[in-house]
N, C-alpha and C positions, 0 to 999 in steps of 0.2 A: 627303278620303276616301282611304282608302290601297290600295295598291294591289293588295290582296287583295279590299279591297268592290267594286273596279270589275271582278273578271273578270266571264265569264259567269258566268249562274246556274246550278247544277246542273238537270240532263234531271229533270222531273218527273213521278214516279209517276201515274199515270192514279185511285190512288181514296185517300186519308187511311186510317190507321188506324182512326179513326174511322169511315169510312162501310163498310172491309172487314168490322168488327167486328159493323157491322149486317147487312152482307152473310151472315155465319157461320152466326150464330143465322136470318135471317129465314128461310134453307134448310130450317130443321127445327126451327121454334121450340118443339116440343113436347120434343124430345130432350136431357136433362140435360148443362150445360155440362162438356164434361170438366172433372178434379181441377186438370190446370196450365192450364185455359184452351186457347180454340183455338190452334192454333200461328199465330205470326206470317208473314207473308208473304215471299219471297225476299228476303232483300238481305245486304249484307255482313254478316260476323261479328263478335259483337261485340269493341269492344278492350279488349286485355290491356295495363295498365301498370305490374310488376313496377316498373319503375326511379323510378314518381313515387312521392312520400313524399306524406301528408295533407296536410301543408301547402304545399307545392307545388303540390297537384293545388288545393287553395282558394284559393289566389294566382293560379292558370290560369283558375278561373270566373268568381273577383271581378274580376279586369281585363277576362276577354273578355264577360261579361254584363251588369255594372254597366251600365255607356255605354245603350247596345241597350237595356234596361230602362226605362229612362226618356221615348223616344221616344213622344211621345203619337200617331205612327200606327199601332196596332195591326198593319197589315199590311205596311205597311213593317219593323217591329220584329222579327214573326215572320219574316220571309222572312231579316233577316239573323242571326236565331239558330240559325234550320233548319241554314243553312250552318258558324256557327261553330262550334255545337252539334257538330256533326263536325268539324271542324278539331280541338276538343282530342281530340279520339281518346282518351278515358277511360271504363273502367266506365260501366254506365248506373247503378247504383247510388252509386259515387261522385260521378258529375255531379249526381244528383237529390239527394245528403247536403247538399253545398256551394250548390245553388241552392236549396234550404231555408232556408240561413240567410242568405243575402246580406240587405244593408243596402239596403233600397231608399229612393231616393230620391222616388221617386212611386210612391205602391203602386196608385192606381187604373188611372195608364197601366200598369203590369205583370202588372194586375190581366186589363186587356184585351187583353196579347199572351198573358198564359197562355192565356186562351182561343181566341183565334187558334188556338196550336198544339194547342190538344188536339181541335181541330176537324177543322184541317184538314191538322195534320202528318204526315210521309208515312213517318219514323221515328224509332224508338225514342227515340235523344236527344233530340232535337225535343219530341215528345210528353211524355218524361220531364221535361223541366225546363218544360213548361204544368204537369204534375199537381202537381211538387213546391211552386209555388208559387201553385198555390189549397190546398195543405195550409192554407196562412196567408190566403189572400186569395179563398177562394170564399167563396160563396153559395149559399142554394138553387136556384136558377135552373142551377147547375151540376151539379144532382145528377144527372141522367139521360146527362148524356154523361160523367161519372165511373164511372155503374154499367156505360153500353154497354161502354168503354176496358178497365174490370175484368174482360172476360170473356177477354183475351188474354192468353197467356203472358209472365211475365214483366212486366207491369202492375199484377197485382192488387195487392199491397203501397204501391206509390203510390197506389192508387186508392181503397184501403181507410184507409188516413191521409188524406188530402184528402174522404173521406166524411164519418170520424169527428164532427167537429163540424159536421156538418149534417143528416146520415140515420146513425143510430148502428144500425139494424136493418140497412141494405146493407152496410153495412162491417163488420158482424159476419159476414154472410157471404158475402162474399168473402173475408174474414181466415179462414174457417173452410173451405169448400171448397178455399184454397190451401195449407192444411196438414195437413185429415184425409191422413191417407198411408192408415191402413187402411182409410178409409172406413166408417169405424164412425159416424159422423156423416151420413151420406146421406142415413137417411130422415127423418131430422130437414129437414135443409135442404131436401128433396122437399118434404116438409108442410107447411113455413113458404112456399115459394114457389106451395102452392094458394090461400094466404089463409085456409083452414080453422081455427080455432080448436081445435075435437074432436082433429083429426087429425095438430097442434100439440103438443097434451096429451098425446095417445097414443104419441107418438114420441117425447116427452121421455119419460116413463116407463117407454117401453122401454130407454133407454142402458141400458150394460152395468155392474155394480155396480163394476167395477174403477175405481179410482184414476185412471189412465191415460186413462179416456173423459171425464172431466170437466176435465182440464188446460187448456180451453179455457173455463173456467166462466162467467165475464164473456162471451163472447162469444157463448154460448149461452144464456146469460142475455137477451144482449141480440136476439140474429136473432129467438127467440121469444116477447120479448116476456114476460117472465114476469113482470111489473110489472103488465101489462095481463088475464092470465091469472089472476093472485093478484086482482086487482080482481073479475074475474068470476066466480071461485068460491074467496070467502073459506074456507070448511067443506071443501075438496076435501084428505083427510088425507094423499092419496098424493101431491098435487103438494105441499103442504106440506112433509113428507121429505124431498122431491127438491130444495125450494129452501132447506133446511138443510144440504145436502151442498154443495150449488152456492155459496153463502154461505162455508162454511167452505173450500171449496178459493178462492175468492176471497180470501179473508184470507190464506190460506199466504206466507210470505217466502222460501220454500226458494232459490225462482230467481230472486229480482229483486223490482220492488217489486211489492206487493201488488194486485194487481188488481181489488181492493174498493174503493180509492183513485178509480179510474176509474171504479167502476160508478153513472154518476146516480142511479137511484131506490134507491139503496143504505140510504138508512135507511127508507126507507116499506115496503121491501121486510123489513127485520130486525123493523123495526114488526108487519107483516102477520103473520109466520110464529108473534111473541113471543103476539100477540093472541089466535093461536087453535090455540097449540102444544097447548093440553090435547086438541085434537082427535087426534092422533097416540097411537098406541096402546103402552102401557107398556111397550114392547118393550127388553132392553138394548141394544141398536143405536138406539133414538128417544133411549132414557135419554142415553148418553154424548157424542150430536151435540148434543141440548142444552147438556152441559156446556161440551163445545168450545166452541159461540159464545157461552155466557158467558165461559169465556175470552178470546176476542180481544172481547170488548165488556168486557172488564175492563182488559184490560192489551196487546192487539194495534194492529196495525190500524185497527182498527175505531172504537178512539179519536176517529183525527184526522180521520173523519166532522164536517161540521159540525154538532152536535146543538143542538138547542133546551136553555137550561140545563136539567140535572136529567131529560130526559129518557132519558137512556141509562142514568143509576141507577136509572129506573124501569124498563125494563127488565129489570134485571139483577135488581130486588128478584122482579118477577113470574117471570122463570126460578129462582130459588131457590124461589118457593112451590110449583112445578110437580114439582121433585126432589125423589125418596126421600131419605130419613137413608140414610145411607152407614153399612157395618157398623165398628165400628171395628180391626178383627181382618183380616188378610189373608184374602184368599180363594184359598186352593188350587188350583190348576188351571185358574183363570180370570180369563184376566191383565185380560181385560177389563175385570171385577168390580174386580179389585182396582186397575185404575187407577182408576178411578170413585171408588171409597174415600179412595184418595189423594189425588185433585183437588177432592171434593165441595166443599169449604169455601174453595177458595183465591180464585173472583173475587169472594167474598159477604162475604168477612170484613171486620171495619171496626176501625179503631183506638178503643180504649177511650174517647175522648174526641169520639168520631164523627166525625173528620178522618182523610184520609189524611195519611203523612207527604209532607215537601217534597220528597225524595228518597225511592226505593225500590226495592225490589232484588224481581223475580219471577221466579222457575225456572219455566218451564214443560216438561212431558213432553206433548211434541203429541198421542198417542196408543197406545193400549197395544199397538199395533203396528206401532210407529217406535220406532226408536232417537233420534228429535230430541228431544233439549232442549238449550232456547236459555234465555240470562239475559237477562232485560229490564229496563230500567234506565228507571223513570219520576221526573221531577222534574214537580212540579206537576200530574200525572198524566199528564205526555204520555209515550210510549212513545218514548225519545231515537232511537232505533236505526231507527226505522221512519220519521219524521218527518226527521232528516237525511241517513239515508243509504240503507236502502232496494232495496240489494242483494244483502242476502241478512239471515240469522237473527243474533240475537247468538251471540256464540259462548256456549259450553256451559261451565255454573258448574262444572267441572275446572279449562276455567283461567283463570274471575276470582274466584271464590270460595276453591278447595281452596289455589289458590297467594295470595292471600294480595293480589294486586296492585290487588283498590280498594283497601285501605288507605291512609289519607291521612298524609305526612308532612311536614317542614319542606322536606327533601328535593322538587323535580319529580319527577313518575313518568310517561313516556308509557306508555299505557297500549292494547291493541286491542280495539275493543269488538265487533266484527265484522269480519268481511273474506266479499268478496263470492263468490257459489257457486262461481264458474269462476275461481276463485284470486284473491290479491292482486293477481297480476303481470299478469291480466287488465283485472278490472274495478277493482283497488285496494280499499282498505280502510277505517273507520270508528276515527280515534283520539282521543285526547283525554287532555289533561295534566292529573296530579290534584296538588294542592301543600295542604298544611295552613298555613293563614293565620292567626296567633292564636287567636280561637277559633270560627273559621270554614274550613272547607275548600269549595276552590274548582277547579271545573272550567272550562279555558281551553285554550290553542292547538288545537283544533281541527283536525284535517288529516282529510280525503278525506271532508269533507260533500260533500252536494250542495248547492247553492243558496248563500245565503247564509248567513255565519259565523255562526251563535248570540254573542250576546254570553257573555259569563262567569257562571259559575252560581257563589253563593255559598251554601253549606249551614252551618246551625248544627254545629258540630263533635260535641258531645255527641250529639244527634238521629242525627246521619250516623254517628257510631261502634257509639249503639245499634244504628239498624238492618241495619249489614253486619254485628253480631255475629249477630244474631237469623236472618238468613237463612244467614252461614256454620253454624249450629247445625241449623237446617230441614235435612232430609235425606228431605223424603216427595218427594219429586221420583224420589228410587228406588225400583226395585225391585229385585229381589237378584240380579241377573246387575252390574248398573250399581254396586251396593254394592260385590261383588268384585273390578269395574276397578278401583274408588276404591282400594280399599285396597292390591291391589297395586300400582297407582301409586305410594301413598304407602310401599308397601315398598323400592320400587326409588328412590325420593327418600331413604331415610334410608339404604339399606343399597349404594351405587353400585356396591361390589365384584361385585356378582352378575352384572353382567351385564360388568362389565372383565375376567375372568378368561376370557371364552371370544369376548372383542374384540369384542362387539357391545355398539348403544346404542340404549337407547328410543326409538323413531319415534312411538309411539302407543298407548295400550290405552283400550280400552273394549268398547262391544257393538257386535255387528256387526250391519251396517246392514241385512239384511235378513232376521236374525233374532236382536231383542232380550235373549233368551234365552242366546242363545251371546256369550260372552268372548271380546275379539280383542286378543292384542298383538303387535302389528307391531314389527319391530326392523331393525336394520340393521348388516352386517358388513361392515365394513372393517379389510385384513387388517394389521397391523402390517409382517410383509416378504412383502408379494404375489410369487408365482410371476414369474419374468421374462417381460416383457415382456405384463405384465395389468397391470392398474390399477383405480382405480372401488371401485365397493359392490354390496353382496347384499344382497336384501329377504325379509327371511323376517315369515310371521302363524302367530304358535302361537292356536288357535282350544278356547274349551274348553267343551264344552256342559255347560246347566245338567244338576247328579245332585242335584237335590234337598237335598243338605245344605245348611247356615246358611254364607251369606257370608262368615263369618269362618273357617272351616274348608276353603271352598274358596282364599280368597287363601295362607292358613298353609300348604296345601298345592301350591300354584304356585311360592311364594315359595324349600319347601323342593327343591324339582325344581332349580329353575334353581342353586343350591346344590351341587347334584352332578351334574348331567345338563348338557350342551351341549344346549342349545334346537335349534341348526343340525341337530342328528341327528332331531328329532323335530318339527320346524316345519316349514309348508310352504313352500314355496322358491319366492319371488312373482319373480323375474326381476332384474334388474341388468346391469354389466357381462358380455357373451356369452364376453368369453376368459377375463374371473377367472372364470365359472362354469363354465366346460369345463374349466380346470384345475385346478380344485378338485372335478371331479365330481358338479355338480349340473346335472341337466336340467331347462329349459327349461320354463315352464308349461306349452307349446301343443306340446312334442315329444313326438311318440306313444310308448308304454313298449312296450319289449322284447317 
């Protein structure tokens, strides 16, 4: 034993986290758990360790917990993790990341120090590294001192992962309590913790129609129980709506993986809604949600659901019988309408020979008001992008399409087929080598999956040339703000002079993100000989709202501005370097005007 296990044992707390935790609520059990939980009790603050790296800090758990892990006394075990447990003096969120994943050598004895400590541990660390590892090694037996744990600050997140695979309704809300900030989710969570089913109902139906109140969708899905809801009133046309919306923001990849992935009764739940969608009244708002989830039940998501064969084509055949004929003529003034128009036919259609191809290429425009489209890339019908990588959208057919870069040659091509929402350098990115092989092209090297490598995808060559001709030619993906980017892209790709004459370079044009409508190209100036002692770059977005005329008249007319006009005089001036722009006299986004 060495000579740190033989000190004294630390002065011990008079009551566990655990039994305070019961103490909090038993005070006033009728009174709604604050948003971050009760506060925990005095004791030291938590530690700070700037100076340990990740893998340092998983080399400091793996040695000092491994050993202690194994120990089949449970209270012997816990008593010397209590202690080490503090000793490494690290984040409690990084202790609980790395005791997550240790290698255990006996999971039943660690099975029963975790619970030791979540019993009777008297802190935070302590208690963190019992929760982190019933994430892996609870039971139901564990669920009530995981739900009492989750009511204290700074808990719930372990407590709501180590629920997950046992009570999916507790762990939705505590995942949901620890993160409404607005509180726009209250009286939901009030409702679900009467038991009331009505009152259940009522409260989901009151969320607020914004986008924003359902970003929890899965997890609302699941605290309420809307599986169980949809069972008891199949015909109910307004919870029906509500579990179309809830559905479709589950599918979204905007921020990560799709959270439809996660949701269990995910297909009896698509089942339910597809059954008795004729209930829902012809409204163009019922109209265009249907579309949507025939989208991700075409080409999303929603996919790699495990479906019974040929079920999800049935599906999708029953939401095409349910949709109007689409006008074939734009519709004026209703961008709604006319997305509708333009999507009507994209997850229904079927190849002449009623197989899909082996390879395929789908633009989707998420909704006609978002500026998202993503290229989705299915081989064998599985959606590649969603199934390997999963953090975020494929990127947007500008740039795999317009440029040209699935094209397959003799030539390797590394190619990016996404890169994740919080940038590459974040969460990294989704690529893949494209090489033409005789008269086969093949996709291989593989970098920034998740999981494991796909083996190599081999495509008939002819087959694969058709189809990226046919979809680089498809252009109903736009509408005509998104036509105009195109095309002044493609002016500023043939014509480079235009923007080298007044020393700026394309950073980006398309529509801007929070209003589809308006035209946004971003550029950037960097000066040839900067003022002394400045350096760096300038961010300018020249922004152009739609005037109604024909896309081709609005780009011929951008194209002729920037021609004779410095954009810098008349773009807006996004920020950069603070002394090249003080000395070139441009002010500051956030600096108030004269």
């Amino acid at each position: 034993m060495s000579v740190r296990d033989e000190r004294e044992p630390l002065a011990p707390r008079t009551t566990s986290l655990y039994d305070y935790a019961l103490l909090r609520h038993g005070i006033d059990p009728d009174t709604r758990i604050p948003r971050r939980g009760y506060p925990l009790p005095d004791g030291p603050p938590e530690p700070s360790r700037a100076d340990l790296t990740w893998q340092q800090a998983q080399t400091a758990v793996t040695d000092t917990l491994s050993p202690l892990l194994a120990d089949p006394d449970p209270v012997r075990a816990a008593d010397a993790v209590h202690r080490r447990a503090a000793d490494l003096a690290m984040p409690h969120r990084t202790l609980r990341a790395h005791t997550a994943r240790l290698a255990l050598a006996d999971e039943d004895a660690a099975r029963r120090t975790a619970r030791q400590l979540v019993r009777t541990g008297t802190d935070v660390a302590a208690v963190g590294v019992g929760m982190a590892l019933l994430i892996r090694l609870g039971e139901p037996e564990d669920v009530p001192c995981l739900k009492t744990l989750g009511m204290l600050s700074g808990l719930a997140d372990a407590a709501s992962a180590a629920l997950d695979p046992l009570d999916r309704q507790a762990a939705a809300l505590l995942y949901i309590r620890h993160r409404d900030r607005r509180g726009e989710l209250a009286p939901l969570t009030d409702a679900i913790a009467t038991g009331d089913a009505e009152a259940v109902r009522s409260a989901l139906l009151s969320l607020p129609d914004e986008d924003r109140a359902l970003w929890l969708a899965r997890r609302i899905a699941e605290a309420a129980d809307l599986h169980g809801l949809l069972r008891a009133r199949p015909q109910d046309g307004e919870l029906l709506a509500l579990t179309g919306r809830l559905l479709r923001r589950m599918a979204d990849q905007q921020d990560g993986r799709a959270a439809i992935l996660d949701y269990l009764p995910a297909r009896a739940v698509y089942e339910a809604l597809v059954r008795h969608a004729d209930l829902l009244p012809p409204t163009p708002e019922h109209r265009s949600l249907l579309l949507s989830i025939a989208l991700d039940l075409h080409s999303g998501p929603a996919v790699l659901l495990n479906w019974r064969p040929g079920r999800r084509r049935a599906l999708l055949d029953a939401l095409d019988g349910l949709l109007p004929a689409a006008a074939p003529e734009p519709v004026p003034g209703d961008p709604e309408a006319d997305w509708f128009r333009r999507n009507r036919q994209l997850p229904f259609a079927r190849a002449e020979d009623g197989d899909r191809p082996r390879w395929e290429v789908v633009v989707v425009h998420e909704s006609a008001d978002s500026s998202a489209v993503e290229t989705r890339i299915l081989a064998d019908g599985v959606p590649l992008i969603a199934a390997l990588f999963g953090k975020g959208r494929g990127n947007p057919p500008e740039d795999l399409l317009d440029s040209g870069r699935l094209r397959a040659a003799p030539e390797p091509r590394e190619v990016q087929l996404s890169e994740a929402y919080c940038t590459e350098g974040c969460c990294g990115a989704l690529y893949v080598t494209i090489r033409r092989d005789g008269d086969e092209v093949v996709w291989d090297g593989w970098r920034g999956a998740i999981g494991p490598l796909p083996p190599p995808y081999r495509f008939d060559a002819a087959a694969y040339d058709a189809e990226l001709a046919r979809a680089e030619r498809d252009h109903s993906w736009c509408w005509p703000a998104r036509s105009t980017a195109r095309m002044i892209a493609a002016g500023l790709r043939d014509r480079p002079e235009l923007m080298a004459r007044w020393e700026i370079s394309q950073h980006w044009v398309g529509t801007d993100w929070r209003n589809p409508d308006t035209v946004a190209l971003n550029f950037r100036h960097k000066p040839s000989a900067p003022p002394p002692g400045t350096g760096g770059s300038l961010y300018f977005t020249w922004r152009l709202p739609d005037d109604d005329s024909p896309p081709t008249d609005r780009a011929a007319a951008a194209l002729q501005r920037l021609e004779t006009e410095d954009p810098k005089a008349f773009a807006t001036f996004g920020g950069g370097n603070d002394e090249l722009a003080e000395a070139l006299g441009y002010r500051p986004p956030s600096a108030p005007r004269a």
